[in-house]
C-alpha positions as CSV (number, residue, x, y, z in Angstrom):
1,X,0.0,0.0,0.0
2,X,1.3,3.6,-0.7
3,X,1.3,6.5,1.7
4,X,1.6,9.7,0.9
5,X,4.4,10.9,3.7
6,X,7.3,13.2,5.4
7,X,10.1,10.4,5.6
8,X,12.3,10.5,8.1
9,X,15.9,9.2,6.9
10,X,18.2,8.9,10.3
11,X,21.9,9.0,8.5
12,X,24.8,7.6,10.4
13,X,28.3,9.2,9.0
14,X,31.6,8.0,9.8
15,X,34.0,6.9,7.0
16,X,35.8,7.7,3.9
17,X,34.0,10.8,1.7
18,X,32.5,13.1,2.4
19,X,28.9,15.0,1.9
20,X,27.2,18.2,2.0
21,X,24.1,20.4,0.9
22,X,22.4,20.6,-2.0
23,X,20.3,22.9,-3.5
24,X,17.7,25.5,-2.0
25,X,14.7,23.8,-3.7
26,X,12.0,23.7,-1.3
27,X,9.5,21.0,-0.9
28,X,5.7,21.7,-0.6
29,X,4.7,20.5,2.9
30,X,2.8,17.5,2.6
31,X,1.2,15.9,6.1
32,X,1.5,12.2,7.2
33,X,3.4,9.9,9.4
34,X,6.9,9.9,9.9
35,X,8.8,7.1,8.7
36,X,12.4,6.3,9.7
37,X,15.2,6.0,7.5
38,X,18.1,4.9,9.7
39,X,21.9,5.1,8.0
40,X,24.2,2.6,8.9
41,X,27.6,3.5,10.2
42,X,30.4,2.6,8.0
43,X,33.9,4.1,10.8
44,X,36.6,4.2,8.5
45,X,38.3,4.1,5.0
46,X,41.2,1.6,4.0
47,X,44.4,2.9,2.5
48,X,46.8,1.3,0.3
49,X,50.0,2.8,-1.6
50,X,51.3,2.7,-4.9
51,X,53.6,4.9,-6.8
52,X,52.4,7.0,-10.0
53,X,52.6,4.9,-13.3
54,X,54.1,8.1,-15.2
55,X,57.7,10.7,-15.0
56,X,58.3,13.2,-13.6
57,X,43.4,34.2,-2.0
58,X,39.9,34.8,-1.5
59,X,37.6,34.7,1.8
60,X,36.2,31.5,2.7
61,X,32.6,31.5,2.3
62,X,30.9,30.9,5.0
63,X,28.7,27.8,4.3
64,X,32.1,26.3,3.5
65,X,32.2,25.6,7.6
66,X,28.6,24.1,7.9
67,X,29.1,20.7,5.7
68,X,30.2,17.7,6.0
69,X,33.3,17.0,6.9
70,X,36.1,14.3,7.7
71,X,38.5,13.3,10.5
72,X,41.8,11.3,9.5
73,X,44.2,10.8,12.4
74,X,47.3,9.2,10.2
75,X,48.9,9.6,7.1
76,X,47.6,6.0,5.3
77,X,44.9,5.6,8.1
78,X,41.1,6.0,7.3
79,X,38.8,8.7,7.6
80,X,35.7,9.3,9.2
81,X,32.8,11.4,8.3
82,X,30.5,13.9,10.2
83,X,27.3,15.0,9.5
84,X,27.5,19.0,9.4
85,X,24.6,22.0,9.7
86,X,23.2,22.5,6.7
87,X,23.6,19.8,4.5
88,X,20.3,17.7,3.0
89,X,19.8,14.7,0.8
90,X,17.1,13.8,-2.3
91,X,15.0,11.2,-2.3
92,X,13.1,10.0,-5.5
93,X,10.3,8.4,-4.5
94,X,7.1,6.3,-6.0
95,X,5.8,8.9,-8.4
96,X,9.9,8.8,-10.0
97,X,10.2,12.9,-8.3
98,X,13.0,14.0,-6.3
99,X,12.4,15.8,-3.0
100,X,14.9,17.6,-0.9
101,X,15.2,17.1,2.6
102,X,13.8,19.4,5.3
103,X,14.7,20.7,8.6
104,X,18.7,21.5,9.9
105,X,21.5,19.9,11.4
106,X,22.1,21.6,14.4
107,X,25.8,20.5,15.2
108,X,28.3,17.9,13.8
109,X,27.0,14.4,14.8
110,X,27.4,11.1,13.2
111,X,23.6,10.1,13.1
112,X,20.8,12.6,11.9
113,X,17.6,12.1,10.8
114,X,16.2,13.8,7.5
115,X,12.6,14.3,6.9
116,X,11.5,14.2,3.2
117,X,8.1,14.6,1.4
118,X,6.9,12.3,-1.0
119,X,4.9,9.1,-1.8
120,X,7.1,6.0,-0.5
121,X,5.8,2.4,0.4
122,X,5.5,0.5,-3.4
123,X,9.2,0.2,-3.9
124,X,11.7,-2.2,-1.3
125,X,14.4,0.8,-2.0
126,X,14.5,4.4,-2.8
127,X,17.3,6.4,-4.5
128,X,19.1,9.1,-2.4
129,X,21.1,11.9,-4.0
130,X,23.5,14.1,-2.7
131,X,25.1,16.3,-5.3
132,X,27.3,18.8,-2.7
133,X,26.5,22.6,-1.6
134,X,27.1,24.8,-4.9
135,X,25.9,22.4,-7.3
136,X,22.7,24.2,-7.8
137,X,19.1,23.2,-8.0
138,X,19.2,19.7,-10.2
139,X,20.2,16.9,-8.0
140,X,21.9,15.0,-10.6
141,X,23.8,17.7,-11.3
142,X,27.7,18.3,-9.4
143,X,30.1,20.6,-10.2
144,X,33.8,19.7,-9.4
145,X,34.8,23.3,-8.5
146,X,38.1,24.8,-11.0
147,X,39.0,26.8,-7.4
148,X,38.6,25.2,-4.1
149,X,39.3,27.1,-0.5
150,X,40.8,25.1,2.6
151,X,40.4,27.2,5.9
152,X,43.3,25.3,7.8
153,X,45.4,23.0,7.9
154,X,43.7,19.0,7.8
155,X,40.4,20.5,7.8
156,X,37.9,19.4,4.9
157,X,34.8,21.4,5.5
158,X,35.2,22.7,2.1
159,X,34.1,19.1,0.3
160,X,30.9,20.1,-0.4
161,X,31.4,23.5,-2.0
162,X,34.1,21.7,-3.5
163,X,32.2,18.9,-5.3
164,X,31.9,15.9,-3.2
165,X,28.9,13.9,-4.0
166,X,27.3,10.4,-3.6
167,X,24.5,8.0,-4.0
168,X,22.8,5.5,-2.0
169,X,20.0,2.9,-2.2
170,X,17.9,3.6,0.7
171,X,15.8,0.2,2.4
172,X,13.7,-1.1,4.2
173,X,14.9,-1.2,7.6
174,X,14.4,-4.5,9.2
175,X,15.8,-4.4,12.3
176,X,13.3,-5.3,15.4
177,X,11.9,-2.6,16.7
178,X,13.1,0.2,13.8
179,X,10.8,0.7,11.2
180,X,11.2,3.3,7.8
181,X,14.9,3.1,5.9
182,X,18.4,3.1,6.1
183,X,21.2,3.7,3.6
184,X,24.7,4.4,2.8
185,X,26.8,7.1,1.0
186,X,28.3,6.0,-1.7
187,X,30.9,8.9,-2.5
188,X,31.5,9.2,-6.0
189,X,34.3,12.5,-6.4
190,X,37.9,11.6,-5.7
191,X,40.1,13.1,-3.3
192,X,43.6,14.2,-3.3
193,X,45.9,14.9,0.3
194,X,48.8,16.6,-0.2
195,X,51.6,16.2,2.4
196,X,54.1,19.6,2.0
197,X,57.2,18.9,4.1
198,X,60.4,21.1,4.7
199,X,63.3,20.0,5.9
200,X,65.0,23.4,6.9
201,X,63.6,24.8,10.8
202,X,63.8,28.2,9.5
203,X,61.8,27.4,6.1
204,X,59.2,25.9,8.3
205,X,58.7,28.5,10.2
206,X,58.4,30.9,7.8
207,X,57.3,29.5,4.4
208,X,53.3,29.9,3.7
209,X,51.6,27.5,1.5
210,X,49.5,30.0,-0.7
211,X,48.1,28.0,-3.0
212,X,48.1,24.1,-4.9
213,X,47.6,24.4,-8.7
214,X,46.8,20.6,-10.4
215,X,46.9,20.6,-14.3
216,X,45.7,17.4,-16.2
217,X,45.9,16.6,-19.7
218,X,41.9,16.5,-19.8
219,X,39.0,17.9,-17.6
220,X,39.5,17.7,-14.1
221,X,36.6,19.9,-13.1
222,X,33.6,21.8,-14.2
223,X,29.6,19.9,-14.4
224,X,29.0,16.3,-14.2
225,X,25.9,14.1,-14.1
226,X,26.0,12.4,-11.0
227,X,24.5,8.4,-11.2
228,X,24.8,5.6,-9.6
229,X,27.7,4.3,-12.2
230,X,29.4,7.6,-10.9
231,X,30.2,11.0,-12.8
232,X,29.2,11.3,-16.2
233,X,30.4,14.0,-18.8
234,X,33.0,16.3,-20.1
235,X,33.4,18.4,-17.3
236,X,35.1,21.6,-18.5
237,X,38.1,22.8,-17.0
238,X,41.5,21.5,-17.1
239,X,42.8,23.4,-13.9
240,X,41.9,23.3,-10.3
241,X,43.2,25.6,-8.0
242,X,43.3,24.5,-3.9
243,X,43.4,28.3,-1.9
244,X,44.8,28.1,1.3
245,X,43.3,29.9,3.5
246,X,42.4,33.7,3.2
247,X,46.3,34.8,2.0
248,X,48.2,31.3,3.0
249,X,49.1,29.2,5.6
250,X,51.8,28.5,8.2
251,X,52.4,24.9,8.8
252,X,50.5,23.9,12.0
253,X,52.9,21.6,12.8
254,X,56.4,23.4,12.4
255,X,58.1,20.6,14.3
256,X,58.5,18.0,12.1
257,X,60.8,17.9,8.9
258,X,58.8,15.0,7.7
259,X,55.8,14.6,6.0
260,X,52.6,15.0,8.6
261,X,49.1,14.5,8.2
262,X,48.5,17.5,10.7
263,X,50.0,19.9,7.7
264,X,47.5,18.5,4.9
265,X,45.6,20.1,2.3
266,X,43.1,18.4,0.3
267,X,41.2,18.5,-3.4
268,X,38.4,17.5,-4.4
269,X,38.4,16.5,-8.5
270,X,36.7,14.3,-10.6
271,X,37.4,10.5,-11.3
272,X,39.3,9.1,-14.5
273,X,42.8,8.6,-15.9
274,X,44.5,12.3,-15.8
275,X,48.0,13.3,-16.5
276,X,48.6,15.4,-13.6
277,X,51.2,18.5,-13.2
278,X,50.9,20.5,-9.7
279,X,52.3,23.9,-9.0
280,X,53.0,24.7,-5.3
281,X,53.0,28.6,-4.8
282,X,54.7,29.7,-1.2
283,X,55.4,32.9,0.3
284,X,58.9,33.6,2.2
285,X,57.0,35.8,5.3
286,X,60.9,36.3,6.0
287,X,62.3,37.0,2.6
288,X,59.2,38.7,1.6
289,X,59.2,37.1,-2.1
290,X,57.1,34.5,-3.3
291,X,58.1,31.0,-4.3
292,X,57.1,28.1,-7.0
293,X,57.8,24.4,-7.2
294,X,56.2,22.7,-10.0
295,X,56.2,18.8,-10.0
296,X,55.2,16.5,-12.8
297,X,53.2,13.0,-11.5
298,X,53.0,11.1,-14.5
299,X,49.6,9.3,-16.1
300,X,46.9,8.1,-13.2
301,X,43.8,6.6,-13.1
302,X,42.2,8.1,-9.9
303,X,39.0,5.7,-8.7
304,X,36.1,7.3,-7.4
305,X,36.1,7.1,-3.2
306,X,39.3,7.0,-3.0
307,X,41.9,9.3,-1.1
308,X,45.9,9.4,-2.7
309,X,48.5,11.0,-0.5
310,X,50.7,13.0,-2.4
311,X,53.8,14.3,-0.5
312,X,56.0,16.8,-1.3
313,X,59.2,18.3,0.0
314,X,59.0,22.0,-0.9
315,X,62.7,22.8,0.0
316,X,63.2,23.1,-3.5
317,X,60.8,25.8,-4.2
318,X,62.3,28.3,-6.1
319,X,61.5,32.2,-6.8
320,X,58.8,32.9,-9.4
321,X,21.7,9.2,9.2
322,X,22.3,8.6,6.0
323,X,25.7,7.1,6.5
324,X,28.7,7.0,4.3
325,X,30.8,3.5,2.9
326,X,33.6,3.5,3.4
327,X,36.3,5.2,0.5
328,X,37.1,2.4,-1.5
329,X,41.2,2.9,-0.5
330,X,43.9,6.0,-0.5
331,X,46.8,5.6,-2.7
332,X,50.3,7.3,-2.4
333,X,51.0,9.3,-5.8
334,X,54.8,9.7,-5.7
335,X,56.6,12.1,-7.8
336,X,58.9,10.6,-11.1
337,X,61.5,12.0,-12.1
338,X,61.0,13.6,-15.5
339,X,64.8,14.2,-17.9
340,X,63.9,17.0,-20.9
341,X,66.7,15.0,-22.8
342,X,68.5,18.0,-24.2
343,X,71.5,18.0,-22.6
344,X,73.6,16.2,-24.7
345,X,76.9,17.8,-25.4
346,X,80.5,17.7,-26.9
347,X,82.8,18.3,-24.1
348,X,82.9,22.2,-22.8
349,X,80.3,22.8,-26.2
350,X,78.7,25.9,-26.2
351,X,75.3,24.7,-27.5
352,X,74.1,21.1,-26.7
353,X,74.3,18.4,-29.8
354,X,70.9,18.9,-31.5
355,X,71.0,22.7,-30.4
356,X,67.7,24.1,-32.0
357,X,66.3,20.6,-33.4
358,X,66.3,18.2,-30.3
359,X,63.6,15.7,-30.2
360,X,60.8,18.0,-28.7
361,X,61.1,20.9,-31.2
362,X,59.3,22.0,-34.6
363,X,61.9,20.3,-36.5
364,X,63.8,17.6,-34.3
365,X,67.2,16.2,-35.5
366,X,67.7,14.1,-32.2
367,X,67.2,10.3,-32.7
368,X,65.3,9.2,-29.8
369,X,65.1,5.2,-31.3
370,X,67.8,2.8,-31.3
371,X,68.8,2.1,-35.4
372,X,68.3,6.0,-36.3
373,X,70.7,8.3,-37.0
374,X,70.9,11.9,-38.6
375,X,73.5,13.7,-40.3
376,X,72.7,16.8,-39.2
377,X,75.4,15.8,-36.0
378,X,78.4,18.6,-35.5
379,X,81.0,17.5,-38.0
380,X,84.1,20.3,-37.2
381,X,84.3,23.3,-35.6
382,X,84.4,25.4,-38.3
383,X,80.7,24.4,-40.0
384,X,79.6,23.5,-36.3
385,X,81.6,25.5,-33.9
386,X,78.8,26.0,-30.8
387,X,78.2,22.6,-30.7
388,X,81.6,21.3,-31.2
389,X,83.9,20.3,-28.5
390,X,86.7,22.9,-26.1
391,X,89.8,22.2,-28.6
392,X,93.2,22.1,-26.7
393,X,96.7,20.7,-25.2
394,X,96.9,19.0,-22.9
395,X,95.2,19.0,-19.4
396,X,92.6,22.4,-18.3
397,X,89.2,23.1,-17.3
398,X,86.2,23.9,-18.6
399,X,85.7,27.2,-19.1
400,X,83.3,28.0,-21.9
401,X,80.1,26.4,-20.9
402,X,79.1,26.6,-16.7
403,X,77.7,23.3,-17.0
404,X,80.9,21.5,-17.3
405,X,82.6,23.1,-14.4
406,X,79.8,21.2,-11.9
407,X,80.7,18.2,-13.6
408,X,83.1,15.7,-11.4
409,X,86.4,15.5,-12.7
410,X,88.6,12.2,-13.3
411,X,89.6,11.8,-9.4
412,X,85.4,12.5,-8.1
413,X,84.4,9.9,-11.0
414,X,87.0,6.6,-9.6
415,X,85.5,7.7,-6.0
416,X,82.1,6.6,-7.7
417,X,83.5,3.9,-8.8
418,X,85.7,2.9,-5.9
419,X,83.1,4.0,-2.9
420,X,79.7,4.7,-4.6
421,X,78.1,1.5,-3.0
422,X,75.9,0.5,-6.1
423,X,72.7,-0.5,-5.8
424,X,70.0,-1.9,-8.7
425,X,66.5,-0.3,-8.4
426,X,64.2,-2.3,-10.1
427,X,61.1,-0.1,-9.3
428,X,61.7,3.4,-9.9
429,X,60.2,5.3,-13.1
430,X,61.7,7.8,-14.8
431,X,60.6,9.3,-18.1
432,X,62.3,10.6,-20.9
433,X,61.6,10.9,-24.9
434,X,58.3,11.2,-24.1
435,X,58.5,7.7,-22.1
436,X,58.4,6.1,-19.2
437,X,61.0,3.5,-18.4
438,X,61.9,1.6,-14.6
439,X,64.7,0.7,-12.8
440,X,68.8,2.2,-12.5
441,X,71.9,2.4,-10.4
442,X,71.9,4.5,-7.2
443,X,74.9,5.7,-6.0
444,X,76.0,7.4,-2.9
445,X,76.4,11.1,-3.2
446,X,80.4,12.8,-2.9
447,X,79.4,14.4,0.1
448,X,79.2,10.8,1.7
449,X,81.5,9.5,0.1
């Protein structure tokens, strides 16, 4: 029999993405008995790691602090999920038409109970929507936001202006004594943490993290349909930008050299297999200058409900009741090393080899494939004299090109040899030509020698 009702959903939050409010369409009241829909409490989110299979300023809003949100005490640990003021769910019901929830959260809390008109009873389950807090007024509707705002450190309140989103298959609850529905979340955005480290005391306590700028080789962000197969669509933008903070942020933790999940920021960006570039923009609060460090992570196909740890050491940087599952795992994306393949020279040269036509230009010279070969090599100094080799007698330095005067000389290169402890690495990718390739010999640095 069907019955024309307010539902009650009770939602239990508590593991691995995360939710938040929806549109501001309002439902026409509707009279009836309550009927409970209870979520079940799913605590935590698995993690796993795995390296990267590639080479190498505003306000906060301030709905952006009444969403959901999520607690993760360790870096590879699981998170758990809060319900937050403000956010509501959609519920389609007999008649195939989606209501929004009514009434508020009052506090964070891990159970809540949502009240939704409709006409429920002819179906064993219902389907719940929950498309995030600036997705606007279609349900089935998310948009992975192009610039994203964290307030602090290890704080996700901003998922839900951000994009998160999920759907669940609400039923009948048939515990004794319950009566109505439960469900559970099922997030379908992916997450990125990123774990900024420095190594120098002074740098910590001085260096802000401004902003996080990801690049992909396709969309990242923009409007997606959200279904129960997960996001559909183009999307529309290639960039997201992760603001943090009003005008950047001091590490919380300015102890540790080491990576910490107390200092993490995180992204919200849409699933599928992206070529990812990041650009980390600081601020020397000392110095007063601003700093870059761009780092390339290679080709990755990043899984719906799922976190991926990213760390990153920015010494380098340089001047310029509805519940939730759990997230499917967290992955570690690691950075590969990435060699531009043009500095291949005659000794002390002025120009590199292919100066002009390496493999990456308009019109490349440089075999890059064993078996070809071009004539268009250096052949004397007098047709090719920037690219051919420091002429001389006998025994002297380099002194026409700087790049061969950090090069180690004959004694530094039998130390290598002699004390460099070689070791095969049979895992580590590195990409040149345009490829990625695995494995090399490690050797210990002179300054250990």
């Amino acid at each position: 029999m069907k019955t024309k009702s307010f539902i009650t959903f009770a939602a239990c939050v508590a593991a691995s993405a995360l939710m938040s409010s929806c549109s501001n369409e309002e439902n026409a009241a509707t009279n009836g008995q309550l009927t409970a829909f209870t979520g079940g409490i799913v605590t935590e989110a698995p993690m796993s790691r795995v390296q990267l299979g590639a080479s190498e300023s505003s306000t906060v809003a301030p709905g952006f602090l009444t969403r959901t949100s999520m607690e993760r005490p360790a870096i590879g640990g699981k998170g758990t999920f809060y319900w937050e003021k403000g956010d509501v769910i959609y519920v389609q019901d007999d008649n195939n038409k989606l209501f929004k929830s009514q009434g508020d959260i009052t506090d964070k809390t891990a159970r809540n109970t949502f009240l939704v008109n409709g006409v429920y009873g002819a179906n064993t389950s219902y389907d719940v929507y929950y498309n995030g807090t600036h997705s606007g007024s279609d349900p089935k509707k998310v948009v992975i936001a192009a610039t994203q705002t964290q307030a602090a450190f290890n704080d996700t309140k901003h998922f839900g202006a951000s994009g998160d989103c999920g759907v669940a298959k609400a039923e009948k609850n048939t515990e004794a004594g319950k009566s109505g529905y439960k469900f559970d979340l099922e997030h379908k955005a992916s997450y990125l943490c990123f774990l900024p480290y420095i190594a120098s005391k002074e740098q910590r306590e001085n260096y802000k993290i401004q902003s996080i700028e990801l690049t992909s080789n396709n969309n990242i962000a923009g409007t997606y349909d959200l279904t129960f197969g997960g996001l559909s669509g183009a999307g529309e933008a290639k960039t997201i930008t992760l603001r943090a903070g009003e005008n950047g942020l001091l590490l919380t933790d300015k102890a540790v050299s080491t990576q910490s999940i107390t200092n993490s920021l995180y992204m919200v960006v849409a699933p599928g297999e992206h070529t990812i570039k990041v650009k980390y923009t600081l601020f020397d609060t000392k110095a007063n200058k601003t700093l870059t460090l761009t780092k390339s992570y290679g080709s990755r196909t990043l899984a719906a409900n799922t976190i991926y740890d990213i760390p990153v050491n920015l010494n380098m940087a340089t001047s310029s009741d509805g519940g939730h599952k759990e997230t499917n795992a967290s992955e570690t994306l690691e950075e590969i090393r990435v060699y531009d393949g043009h500095n291949y020279y005659m000794w002390d040269a002025a120009e590199n080899y292919w100066s002009g036509h390496e493999w990456d230009s308009a019109n490349p010279w440089q075999p890059i494939e064993v078996g070809v070969t071009n004539d268009n090599y250096p052949k004397s100094k007098e047709a090719d004299a920037s690219r051919w080799y420091h002429e001389g007698d006998g025994s002297f330095e380099a002194s026409v090109n700087p790049l061969f005067k950090k090069l180690p000389n004959a004694n530094e290169m039998a130390w290598y040899v002699m004390k460099g402890d070689p070791y095969w690495d049979n895992s580590t990718e590195w990409k040149v030509f345009g490829k990625t390739y695995t494995g090399g010999v490690w050797l210990k640095k002179l300054s250990v020698i």
